[in-house]
PyMOL Python script that loads the backbone (N, CA, C, O; Angstrom):
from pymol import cmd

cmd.read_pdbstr("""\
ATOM      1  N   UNK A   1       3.734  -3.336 -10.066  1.00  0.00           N
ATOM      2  CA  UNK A   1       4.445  -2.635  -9.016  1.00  0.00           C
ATOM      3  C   UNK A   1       4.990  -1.338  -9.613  1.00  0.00           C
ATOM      4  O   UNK A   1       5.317  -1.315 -10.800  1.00  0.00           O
ATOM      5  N   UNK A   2       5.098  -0.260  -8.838  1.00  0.00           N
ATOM      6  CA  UNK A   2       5.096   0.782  -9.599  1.00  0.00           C
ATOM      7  C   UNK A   2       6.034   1.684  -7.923  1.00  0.00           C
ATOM      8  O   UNK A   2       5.789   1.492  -6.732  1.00  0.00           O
ATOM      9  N   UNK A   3       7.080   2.620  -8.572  1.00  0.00           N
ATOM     10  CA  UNK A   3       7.532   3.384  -7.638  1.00  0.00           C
ATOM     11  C   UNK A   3       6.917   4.679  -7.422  1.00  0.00           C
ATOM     12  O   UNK A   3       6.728   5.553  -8.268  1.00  0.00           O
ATOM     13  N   UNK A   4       6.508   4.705  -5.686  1.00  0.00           N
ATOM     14  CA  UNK A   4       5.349   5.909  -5.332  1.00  0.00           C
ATOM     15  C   UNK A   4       6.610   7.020  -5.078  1.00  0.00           C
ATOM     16  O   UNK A   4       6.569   8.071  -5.718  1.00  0.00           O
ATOM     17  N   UNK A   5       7.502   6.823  -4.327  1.00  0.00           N
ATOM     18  CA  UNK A   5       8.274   8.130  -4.368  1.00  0.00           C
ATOM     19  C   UNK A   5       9.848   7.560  -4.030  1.00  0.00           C
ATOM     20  O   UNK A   5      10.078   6.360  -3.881  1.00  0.00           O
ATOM     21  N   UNK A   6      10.515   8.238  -3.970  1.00  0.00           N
ATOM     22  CA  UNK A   6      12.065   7.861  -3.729  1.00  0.00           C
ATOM     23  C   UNK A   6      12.362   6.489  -2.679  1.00  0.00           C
ATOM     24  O   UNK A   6      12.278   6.567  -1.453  1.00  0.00           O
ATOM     25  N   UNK A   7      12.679   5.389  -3.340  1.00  0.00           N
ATOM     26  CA  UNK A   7      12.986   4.079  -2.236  1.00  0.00           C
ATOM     27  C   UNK A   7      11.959   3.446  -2.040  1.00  0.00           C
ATOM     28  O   UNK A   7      12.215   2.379  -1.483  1.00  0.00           O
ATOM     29  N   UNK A   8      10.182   3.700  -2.369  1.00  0.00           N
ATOM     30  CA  UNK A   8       9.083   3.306  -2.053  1.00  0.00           C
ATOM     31  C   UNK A   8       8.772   2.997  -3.266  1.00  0.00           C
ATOM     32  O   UNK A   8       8.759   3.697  -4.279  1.00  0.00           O
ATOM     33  N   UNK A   9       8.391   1.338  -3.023  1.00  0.00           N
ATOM     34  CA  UNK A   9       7.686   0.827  -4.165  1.00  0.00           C
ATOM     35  C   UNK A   9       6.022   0.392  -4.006  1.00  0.00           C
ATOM     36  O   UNK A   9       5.813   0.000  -2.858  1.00  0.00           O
ATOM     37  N   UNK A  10       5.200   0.374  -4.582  1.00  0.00           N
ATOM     38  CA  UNK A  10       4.222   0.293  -4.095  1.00  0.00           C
ATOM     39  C   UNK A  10       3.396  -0.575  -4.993  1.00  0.00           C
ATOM     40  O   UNK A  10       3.231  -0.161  -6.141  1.00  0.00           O
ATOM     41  N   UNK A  11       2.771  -1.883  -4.599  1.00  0.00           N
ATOM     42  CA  UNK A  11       2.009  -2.635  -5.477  1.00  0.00           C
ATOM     43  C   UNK A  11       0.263  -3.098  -4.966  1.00  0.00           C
ATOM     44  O   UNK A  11       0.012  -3.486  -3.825  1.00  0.00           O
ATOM     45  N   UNK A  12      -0.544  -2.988  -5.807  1.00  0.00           N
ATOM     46  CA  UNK A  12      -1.449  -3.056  -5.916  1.00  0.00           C
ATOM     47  C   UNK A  12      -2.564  -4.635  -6.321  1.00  0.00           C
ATOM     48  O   UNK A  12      -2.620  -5.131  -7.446  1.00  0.00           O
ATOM     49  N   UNK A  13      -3.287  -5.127  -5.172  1.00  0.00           N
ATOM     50  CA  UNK A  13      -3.733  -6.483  -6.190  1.00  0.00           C
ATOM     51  C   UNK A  13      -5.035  -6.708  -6.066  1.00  0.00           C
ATOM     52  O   UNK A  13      -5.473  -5.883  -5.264  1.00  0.00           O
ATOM     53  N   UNK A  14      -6.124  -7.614  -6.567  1.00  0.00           N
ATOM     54  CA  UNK A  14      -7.433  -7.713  -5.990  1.00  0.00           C
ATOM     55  C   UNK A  14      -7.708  -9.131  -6.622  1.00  0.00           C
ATOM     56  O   UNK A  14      -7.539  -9.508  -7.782  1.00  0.00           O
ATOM     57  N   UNK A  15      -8.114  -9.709  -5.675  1.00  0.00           N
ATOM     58  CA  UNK A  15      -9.141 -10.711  -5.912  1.00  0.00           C
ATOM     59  C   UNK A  15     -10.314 -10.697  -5.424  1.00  0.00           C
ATOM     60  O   UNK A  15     -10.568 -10.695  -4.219  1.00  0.00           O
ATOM     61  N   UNK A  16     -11.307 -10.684  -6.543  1.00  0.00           N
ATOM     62  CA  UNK A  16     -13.107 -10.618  -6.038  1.00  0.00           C
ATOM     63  C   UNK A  16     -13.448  -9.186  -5.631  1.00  0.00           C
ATOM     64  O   UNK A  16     -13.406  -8.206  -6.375  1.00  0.00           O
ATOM     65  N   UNK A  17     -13.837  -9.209  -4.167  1.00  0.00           N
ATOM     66  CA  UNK A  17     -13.839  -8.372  -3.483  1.00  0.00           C
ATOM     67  C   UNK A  17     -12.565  -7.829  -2.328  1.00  0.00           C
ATOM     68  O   UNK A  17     -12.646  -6.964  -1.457  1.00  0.00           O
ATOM     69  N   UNK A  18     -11.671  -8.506  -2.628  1.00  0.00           N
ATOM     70  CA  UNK A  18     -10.320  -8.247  -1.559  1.00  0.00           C
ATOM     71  C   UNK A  18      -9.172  -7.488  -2.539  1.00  0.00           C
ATOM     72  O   UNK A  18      -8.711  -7.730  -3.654  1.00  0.00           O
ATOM     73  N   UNK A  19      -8.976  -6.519  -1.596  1.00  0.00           N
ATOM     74  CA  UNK A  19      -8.275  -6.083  -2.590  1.00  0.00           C
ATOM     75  C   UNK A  19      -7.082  -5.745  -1.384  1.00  0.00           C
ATOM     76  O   UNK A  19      -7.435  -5.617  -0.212  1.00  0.00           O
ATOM     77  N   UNK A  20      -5.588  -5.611  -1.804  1.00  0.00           N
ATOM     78  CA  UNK A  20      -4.228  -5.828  -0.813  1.00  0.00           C
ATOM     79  C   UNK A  20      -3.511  -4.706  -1.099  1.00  0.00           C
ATOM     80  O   UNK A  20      -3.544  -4.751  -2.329  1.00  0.00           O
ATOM     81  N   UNK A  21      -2.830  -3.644  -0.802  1.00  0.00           N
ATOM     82  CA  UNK A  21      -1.802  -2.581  -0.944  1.00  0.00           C
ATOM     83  C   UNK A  21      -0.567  -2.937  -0.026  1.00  0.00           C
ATOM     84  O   UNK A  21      -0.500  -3.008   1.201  1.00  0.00           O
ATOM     85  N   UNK A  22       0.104  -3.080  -0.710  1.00  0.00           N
ATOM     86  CA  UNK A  22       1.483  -3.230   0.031  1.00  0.00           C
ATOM     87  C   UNK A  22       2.755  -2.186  -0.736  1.00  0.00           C
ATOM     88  O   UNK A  22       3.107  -2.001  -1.901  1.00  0.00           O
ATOM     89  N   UNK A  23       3.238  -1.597   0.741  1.00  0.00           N
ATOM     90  CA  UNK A  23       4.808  -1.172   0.030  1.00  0.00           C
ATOM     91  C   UNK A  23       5.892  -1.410   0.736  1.00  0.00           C
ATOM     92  O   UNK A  23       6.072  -1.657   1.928  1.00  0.00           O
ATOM     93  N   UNK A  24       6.741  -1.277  -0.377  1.00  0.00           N
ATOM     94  CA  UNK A  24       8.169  -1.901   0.475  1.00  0.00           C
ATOM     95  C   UNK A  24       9.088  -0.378   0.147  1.00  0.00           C
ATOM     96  O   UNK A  24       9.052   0.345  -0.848  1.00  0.00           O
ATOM     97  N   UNK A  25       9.902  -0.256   1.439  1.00  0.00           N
ATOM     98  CA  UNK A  25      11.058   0.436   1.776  1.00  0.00           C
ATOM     99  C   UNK A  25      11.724  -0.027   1.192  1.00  0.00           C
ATOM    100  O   UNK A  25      11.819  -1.171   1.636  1.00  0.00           O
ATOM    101  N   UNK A  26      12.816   0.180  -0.241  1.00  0.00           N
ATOM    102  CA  UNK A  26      13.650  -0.403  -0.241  1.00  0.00           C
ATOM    103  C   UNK A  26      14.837   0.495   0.681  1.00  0.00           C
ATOM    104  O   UNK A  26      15.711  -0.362   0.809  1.00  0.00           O
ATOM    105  N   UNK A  27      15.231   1.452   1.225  1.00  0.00           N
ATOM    106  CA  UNK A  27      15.731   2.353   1.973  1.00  0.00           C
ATOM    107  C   UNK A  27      16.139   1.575   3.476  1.00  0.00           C
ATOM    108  O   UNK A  27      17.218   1.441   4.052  1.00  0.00           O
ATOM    109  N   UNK A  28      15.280   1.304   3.681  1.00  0.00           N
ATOM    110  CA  UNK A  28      15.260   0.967   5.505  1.00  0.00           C
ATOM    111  C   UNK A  28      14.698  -0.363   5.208  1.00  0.00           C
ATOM    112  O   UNK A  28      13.904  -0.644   6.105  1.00  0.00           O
ATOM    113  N   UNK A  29      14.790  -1.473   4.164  1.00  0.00           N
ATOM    114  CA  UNK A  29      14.655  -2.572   4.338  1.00  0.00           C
ATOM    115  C   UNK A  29      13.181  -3.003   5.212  1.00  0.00           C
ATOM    116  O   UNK A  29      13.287  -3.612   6.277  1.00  0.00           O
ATOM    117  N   UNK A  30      12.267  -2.753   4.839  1.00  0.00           N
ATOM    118  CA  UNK A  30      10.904  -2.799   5.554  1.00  0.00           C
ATOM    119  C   UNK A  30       9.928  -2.500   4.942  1.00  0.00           C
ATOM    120  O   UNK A  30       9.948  -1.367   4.461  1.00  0.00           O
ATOM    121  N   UNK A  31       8.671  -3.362   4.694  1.00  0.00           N
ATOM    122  CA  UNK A  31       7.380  -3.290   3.973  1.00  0.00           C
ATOM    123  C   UNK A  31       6.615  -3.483   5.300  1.00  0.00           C
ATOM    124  O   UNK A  31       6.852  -3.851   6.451  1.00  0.00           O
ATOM    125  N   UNK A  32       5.345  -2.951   4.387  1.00  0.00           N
ATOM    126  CA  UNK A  32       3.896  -3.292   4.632  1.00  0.00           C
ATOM    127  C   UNK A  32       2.497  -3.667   4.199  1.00  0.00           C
ATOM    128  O   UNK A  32       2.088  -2.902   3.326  1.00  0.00           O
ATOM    129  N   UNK A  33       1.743  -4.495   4.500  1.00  0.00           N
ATOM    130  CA  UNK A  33       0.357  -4.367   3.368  1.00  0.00           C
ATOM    131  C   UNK A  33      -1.026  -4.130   4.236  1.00  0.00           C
ATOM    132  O   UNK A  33      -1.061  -4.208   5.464  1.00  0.00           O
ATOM    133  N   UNK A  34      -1.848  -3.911   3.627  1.00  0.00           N
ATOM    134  CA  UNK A  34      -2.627  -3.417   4.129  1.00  0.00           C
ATOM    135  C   UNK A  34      -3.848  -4.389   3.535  1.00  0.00           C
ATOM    136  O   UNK A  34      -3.738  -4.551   2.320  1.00  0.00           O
ATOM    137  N   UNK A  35      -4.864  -4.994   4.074  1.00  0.00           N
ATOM    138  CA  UNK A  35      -5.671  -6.095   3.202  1.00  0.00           C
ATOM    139  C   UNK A  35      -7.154  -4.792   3.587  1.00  0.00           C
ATOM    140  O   UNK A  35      -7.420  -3.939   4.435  1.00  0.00           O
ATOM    141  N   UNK A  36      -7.641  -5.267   2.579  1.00  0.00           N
ATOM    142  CA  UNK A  36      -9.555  -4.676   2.447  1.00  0.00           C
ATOM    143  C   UNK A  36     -10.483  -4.987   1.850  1.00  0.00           C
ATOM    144  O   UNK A  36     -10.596  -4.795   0.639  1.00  0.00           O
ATOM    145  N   UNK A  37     -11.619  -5.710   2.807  1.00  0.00           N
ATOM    146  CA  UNK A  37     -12.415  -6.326   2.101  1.00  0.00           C
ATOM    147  C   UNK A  37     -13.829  -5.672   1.721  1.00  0.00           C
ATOM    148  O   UNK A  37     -14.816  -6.392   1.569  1.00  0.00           O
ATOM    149  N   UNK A  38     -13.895  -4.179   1.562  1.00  0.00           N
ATOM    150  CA  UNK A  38     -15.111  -3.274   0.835  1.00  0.00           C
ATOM    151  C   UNK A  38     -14.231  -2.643   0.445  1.00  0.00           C
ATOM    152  O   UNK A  38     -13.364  -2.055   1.093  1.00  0.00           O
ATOM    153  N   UNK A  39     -14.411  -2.726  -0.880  1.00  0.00           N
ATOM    154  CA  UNK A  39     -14.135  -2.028  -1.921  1.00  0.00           C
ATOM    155  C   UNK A  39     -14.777  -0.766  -2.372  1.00  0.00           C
ATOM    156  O   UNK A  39     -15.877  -0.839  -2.921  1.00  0.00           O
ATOM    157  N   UNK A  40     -14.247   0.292  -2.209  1.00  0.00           N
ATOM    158  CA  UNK A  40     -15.075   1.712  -2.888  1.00  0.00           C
ATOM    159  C   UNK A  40     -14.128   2.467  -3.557  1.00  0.00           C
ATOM    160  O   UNK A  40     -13.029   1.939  -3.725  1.00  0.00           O
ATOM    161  N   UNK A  41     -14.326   3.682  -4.010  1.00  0.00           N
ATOM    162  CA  UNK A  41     -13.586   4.682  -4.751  1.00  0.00           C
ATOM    163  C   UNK A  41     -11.991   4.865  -3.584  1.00  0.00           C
ATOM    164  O   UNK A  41     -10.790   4.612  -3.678  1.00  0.00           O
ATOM    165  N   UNK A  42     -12.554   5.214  -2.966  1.00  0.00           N
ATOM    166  CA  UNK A  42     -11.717   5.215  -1.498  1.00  0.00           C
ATOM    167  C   UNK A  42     -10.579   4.505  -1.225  1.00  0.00           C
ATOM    168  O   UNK A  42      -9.457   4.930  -0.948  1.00  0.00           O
ATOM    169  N   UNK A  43     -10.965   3.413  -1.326  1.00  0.00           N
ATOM    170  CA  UNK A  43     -10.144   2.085  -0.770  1.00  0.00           C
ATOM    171  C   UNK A  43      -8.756   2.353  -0.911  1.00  0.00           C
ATOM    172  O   UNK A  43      -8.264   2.745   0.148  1.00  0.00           O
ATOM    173  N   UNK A  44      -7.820   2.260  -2.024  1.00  0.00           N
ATOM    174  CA  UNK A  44      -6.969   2.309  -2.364  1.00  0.00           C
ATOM    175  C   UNK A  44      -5.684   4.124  -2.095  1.00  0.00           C
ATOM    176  O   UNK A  44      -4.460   4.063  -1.977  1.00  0.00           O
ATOM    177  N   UNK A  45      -6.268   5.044  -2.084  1.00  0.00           N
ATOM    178  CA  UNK A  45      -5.790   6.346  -1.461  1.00  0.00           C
ATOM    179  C   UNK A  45      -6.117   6.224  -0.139  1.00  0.00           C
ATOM    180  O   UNK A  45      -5.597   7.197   0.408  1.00  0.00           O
ATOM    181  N   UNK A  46      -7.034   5.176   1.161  1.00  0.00           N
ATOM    182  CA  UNK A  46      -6.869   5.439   2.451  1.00  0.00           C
ATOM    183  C   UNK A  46      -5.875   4.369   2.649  1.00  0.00           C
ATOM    184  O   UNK A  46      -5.378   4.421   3.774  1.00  0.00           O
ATOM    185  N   UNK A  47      -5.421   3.394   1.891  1.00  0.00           N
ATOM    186  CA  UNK A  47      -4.593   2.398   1.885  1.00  0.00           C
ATOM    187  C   UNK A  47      -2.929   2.922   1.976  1.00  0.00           C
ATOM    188  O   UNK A  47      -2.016   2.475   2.670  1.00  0.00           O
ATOM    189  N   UNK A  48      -2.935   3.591   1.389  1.00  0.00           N
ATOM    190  CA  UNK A  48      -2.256   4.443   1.134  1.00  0.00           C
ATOM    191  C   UNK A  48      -1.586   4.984   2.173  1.00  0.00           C
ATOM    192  O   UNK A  48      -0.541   4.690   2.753  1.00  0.00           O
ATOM    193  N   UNK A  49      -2.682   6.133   2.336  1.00  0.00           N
ATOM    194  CA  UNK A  49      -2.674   7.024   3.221  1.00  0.00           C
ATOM    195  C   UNK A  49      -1.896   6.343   4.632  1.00  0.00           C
ATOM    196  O   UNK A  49      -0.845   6.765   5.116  1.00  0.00           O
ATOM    197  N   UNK A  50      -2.446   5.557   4.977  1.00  0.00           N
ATOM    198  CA  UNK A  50      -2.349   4.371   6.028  1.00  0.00           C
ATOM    199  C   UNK A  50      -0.582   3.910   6.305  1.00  0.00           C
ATOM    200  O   UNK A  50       0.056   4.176   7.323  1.00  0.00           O
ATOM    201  N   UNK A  51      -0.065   3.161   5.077  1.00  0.00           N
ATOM    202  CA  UNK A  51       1.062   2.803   4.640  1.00  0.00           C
ATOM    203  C   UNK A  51       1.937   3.571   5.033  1.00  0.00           C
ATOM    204  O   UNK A  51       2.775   3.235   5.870  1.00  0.00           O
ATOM    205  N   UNK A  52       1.859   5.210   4.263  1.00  0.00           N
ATOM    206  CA  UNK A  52       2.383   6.620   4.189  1.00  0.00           C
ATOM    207  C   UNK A  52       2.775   6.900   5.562  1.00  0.00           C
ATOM    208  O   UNK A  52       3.966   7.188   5.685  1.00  0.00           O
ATOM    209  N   UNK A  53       2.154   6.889   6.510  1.00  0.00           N
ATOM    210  CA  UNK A  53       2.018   7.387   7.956  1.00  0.00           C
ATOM    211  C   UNK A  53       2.790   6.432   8.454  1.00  0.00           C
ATOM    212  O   UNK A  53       3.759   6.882   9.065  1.00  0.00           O
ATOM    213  N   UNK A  54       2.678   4.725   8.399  1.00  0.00           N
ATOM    214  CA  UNK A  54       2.896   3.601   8.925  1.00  0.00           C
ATOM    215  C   UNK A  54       5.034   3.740   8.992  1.00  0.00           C
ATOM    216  O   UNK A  54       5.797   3.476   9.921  1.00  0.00           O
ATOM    217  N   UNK A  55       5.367   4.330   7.361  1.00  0.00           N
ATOM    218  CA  UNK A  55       6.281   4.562   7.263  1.00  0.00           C
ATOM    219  C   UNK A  55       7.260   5.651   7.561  1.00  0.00           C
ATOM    220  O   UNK A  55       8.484   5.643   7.697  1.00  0.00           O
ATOM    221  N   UNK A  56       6.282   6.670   7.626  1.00  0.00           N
ATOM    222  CA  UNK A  56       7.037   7.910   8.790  1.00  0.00           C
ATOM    223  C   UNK A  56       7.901   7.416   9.725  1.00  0.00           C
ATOM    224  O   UNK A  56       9.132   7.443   9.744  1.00  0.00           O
ATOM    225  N   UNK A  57       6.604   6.667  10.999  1.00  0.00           N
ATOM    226  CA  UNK A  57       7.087   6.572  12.187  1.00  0.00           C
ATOM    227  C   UNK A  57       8.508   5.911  12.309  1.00  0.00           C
ATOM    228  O   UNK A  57       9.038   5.785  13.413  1.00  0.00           O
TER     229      UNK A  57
END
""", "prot")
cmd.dss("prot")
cmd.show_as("cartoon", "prot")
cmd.util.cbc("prot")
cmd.orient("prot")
């Protein structure tokens, strides 16, 4: 688990082919994860990306 920016922690996991991104708010008390089962270069920065936005709103 590793901190992505101020209050946002962000952890990373995979089994096989599944791989999970989740982050937690510690700020506003609220996470999210994101599950994916094709794996590419990609995967993990649209996971992201995803999260990032999820937590704006």
């Amino acid at each position: 688990m590793f901190k992505s920016r101020d209050g946002i922690w962000m952890k990373i996991g995979q089994t096989g082919t599944q791989l999970s991104v989740m982050m937690i708010d510690i700020e506003n008390s609220s996470s999210a994860v994101v599950l994916v089962n094709c794996l590419n270069k990609y995967s993990v920065s649209l996971a992201r990306e995803l999260l990032l936005r999820a937590f704006e709103e």
